[in-house]
VMD Tcl script that builds the backbone (N, CA, C; Angstrom):
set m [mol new atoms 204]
animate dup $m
set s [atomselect $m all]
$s set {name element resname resid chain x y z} {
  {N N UNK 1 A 0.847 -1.144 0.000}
  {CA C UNK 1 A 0.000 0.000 0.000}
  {C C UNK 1 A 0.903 1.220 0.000}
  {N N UNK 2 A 0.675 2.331 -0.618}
  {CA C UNK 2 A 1.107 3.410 -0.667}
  {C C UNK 2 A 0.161 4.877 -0.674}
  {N N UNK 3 A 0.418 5.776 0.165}
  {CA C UNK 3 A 0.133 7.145 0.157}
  {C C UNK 3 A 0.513 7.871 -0.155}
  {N N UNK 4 A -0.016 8.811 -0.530}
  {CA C UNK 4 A 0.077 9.991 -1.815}
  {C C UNK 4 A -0.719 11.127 -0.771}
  {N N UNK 5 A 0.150 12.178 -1.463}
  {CA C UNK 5 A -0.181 13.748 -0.545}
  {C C UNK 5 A -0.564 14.431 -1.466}
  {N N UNK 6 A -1.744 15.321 -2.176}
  {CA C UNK 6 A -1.541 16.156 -3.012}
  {C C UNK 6 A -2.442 17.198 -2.497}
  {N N UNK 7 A -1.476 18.139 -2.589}
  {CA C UNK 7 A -1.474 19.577 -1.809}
  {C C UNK 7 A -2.264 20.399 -2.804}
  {N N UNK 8 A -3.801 21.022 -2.490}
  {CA C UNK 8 A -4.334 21.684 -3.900}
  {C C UNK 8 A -3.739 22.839 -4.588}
  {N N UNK 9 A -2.431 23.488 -4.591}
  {CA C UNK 9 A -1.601 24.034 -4.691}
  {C C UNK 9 A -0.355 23.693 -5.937}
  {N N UNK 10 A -0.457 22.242 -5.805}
  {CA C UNK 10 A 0.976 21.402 -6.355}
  {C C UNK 10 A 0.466 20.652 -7.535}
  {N N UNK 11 A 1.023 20.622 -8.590}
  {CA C UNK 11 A 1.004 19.742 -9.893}
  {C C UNK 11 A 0.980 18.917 -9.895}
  {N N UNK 12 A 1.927 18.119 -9.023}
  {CA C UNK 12 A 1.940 16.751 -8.780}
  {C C UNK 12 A 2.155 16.533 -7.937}
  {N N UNK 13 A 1.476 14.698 -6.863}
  {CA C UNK 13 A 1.302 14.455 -5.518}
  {C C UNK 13 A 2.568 13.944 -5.088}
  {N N UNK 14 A 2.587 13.611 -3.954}
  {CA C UNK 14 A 3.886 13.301 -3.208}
  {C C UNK 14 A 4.344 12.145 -2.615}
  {N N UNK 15 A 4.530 11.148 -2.817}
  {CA C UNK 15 A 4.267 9.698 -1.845}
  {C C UNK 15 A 5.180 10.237 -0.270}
  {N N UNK 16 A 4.357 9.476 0.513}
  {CA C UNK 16 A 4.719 9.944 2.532}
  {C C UNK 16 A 4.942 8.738 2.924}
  {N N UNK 17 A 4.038 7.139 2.246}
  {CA C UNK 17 A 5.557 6.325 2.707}
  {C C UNK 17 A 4.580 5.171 1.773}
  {N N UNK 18 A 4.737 3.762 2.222}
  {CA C UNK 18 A 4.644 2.779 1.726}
  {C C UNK 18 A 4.548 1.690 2.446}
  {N N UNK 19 A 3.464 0.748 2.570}
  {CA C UNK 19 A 4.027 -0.545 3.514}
  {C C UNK 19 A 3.730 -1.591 2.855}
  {N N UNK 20 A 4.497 -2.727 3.126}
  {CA C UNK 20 A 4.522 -4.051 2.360}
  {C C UNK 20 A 3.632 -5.340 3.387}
  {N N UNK 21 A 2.963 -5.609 3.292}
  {CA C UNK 21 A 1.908 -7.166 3.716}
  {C C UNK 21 A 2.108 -8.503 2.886}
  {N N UNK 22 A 3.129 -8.797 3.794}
  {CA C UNK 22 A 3.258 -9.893 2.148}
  {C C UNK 22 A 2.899 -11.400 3.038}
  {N N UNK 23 A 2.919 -11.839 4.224}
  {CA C UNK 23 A 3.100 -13.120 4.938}
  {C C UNK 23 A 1.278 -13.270 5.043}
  {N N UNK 24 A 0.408 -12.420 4.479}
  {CA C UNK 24 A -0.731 -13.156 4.721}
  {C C UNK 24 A -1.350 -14.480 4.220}
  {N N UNK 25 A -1.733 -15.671 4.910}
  {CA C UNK 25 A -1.857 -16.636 4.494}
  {C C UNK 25 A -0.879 -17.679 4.642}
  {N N UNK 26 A 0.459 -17.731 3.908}
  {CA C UNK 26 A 1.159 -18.172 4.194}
  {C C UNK 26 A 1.590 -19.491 5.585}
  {N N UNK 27 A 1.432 -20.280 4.863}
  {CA C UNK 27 A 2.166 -21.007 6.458}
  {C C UNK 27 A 1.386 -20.814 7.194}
  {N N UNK 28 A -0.089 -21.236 7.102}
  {CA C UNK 28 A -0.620 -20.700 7.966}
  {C C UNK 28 A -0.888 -19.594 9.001}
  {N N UNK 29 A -0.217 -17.839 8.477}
  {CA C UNK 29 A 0.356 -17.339 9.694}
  {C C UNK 29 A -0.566 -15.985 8.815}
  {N N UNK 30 A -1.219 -15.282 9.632}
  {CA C UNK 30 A -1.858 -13.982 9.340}
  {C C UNK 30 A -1.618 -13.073 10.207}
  {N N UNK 31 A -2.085 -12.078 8.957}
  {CA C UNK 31 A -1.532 -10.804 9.641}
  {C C UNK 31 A -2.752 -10.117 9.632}
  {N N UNK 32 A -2.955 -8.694 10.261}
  {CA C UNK 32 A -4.019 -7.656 10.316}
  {C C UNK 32 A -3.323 -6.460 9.310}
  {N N UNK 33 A -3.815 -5.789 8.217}
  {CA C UNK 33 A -2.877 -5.407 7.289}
  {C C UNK 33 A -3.092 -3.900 7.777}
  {N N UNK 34 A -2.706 -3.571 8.814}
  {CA C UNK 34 A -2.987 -1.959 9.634}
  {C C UNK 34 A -1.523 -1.276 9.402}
  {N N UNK 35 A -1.485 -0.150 8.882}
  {CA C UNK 35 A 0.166 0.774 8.626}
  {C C UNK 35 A -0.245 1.661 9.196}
  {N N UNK 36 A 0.697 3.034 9.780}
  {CA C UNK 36 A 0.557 3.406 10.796}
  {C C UNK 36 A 1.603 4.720 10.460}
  {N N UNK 37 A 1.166 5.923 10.117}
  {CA C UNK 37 A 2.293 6.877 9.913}
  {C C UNK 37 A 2.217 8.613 10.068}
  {N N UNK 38 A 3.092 9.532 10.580}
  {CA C UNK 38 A 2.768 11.005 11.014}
  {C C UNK 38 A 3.045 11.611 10.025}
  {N N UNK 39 A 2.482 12.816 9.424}
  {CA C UNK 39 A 3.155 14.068 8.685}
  {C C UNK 39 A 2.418 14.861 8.827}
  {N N UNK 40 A 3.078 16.004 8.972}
  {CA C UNK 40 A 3.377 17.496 9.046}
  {C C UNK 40 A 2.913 17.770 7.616}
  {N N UNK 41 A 1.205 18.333 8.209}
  {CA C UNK 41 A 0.912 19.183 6.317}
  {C C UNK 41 A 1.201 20.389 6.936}
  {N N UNK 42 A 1.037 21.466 5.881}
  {CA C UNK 42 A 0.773 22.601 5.815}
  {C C UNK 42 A 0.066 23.519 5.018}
  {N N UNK 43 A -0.880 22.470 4.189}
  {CA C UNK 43 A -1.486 23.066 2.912}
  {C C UNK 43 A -2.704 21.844 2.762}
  {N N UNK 44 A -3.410 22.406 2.572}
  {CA C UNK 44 A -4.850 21.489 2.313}
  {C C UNK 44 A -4.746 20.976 0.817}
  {N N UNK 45 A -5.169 19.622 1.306}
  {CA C UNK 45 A -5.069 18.496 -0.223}
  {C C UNK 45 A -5.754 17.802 0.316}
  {N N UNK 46 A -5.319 16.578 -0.423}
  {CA C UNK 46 A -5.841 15.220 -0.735}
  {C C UNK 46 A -4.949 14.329 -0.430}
  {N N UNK 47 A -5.549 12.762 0.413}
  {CA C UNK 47 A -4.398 12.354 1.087}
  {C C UNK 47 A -4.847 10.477 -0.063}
  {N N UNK 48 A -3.946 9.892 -0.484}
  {CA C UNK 48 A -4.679 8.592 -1.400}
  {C C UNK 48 A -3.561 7.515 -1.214}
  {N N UNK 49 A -4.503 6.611 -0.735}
  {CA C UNK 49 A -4.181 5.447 -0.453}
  {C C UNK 49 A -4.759 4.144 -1.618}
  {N N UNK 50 A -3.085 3.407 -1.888}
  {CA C UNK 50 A -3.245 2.853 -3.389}
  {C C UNK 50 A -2.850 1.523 -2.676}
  {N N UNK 51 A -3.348 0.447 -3.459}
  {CA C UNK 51 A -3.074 -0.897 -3.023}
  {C C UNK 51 A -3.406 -1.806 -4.231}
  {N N UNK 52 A -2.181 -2.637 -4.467}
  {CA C UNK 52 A -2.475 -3.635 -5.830}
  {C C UNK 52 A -2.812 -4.984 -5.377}
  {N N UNK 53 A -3.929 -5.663 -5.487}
  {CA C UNK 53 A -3.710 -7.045 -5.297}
  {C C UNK 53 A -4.153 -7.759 -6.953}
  {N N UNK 54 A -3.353 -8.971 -6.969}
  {CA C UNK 54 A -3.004 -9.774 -7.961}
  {C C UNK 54 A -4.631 -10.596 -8.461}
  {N N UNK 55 A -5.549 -10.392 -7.402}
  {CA C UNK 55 A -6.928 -10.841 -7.387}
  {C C UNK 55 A -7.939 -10.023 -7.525}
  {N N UNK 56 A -7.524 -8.969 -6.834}
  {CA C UNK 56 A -8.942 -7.948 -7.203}
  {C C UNK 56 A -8.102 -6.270 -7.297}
  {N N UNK 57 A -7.575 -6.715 -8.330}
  {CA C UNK 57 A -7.023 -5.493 -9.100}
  {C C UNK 57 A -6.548 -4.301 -7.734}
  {N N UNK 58 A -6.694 -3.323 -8.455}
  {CA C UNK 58 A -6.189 -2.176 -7.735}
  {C C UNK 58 A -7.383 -1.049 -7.203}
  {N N UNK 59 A -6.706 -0.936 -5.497}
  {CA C UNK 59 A -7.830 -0.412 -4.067}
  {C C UNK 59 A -7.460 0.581 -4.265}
  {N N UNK 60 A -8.318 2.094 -4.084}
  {CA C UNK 60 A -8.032 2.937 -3.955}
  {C C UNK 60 A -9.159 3.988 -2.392}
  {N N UNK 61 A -8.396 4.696 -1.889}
  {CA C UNK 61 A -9.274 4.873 -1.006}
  {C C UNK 61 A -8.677 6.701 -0.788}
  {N N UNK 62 A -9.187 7.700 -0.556}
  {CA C UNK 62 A -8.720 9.081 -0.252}
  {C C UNK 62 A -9.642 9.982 0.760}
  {N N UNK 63 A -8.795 10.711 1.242}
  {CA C UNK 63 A -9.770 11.877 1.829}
  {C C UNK 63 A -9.489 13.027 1.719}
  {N N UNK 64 A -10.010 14.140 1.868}
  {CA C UNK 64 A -9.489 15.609 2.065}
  {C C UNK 64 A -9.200 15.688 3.223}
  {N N UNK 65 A -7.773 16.463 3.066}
  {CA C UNK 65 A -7.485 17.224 4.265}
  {C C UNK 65 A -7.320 19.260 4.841}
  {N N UNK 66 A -8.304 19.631 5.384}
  {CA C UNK 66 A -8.480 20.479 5.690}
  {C C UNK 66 A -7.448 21.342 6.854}
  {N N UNK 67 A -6.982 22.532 6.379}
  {CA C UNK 67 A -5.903 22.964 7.339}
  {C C UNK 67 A -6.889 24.362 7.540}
  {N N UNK 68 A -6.939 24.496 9.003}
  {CA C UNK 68 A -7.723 25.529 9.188}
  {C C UNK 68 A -6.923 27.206 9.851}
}
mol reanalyze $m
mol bondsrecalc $m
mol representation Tube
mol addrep $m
């Protein structure tokens, strides 16, 4: 999974980090696929969360973020 920052200001978005889930299933051994991360905006955008699976294509999920 990866996040994307795009500041309504900026041309193009920013990736803020990335996490990898790869042992689900496996060997019997599961995981809860929860990532966990801080940043410092300073400009109101859009925050997008991308995820590829090999079965049901590609997740996308976003929100606005409001700086008041």
């Amino acid at each position: 999974m990866k996040l994307f920052y795009f500041a309504e200001d900026r041309k193009f978005p920013i990736q803020l980090t990335s996490f990898k889930f790869t042992v689900h299933g496996k060997f019997d051994t599961f995981i809860e696929p929860i990532g966990v991360t801080n940043a410092i905006l300073d400009k109101p955008g859009i925050i997008y969360a991308l995820s590829y699976c090999n079965i049901h294509d590609l997740w996308e999920n976003s929100i606005e973020i409001k700086i008041h």
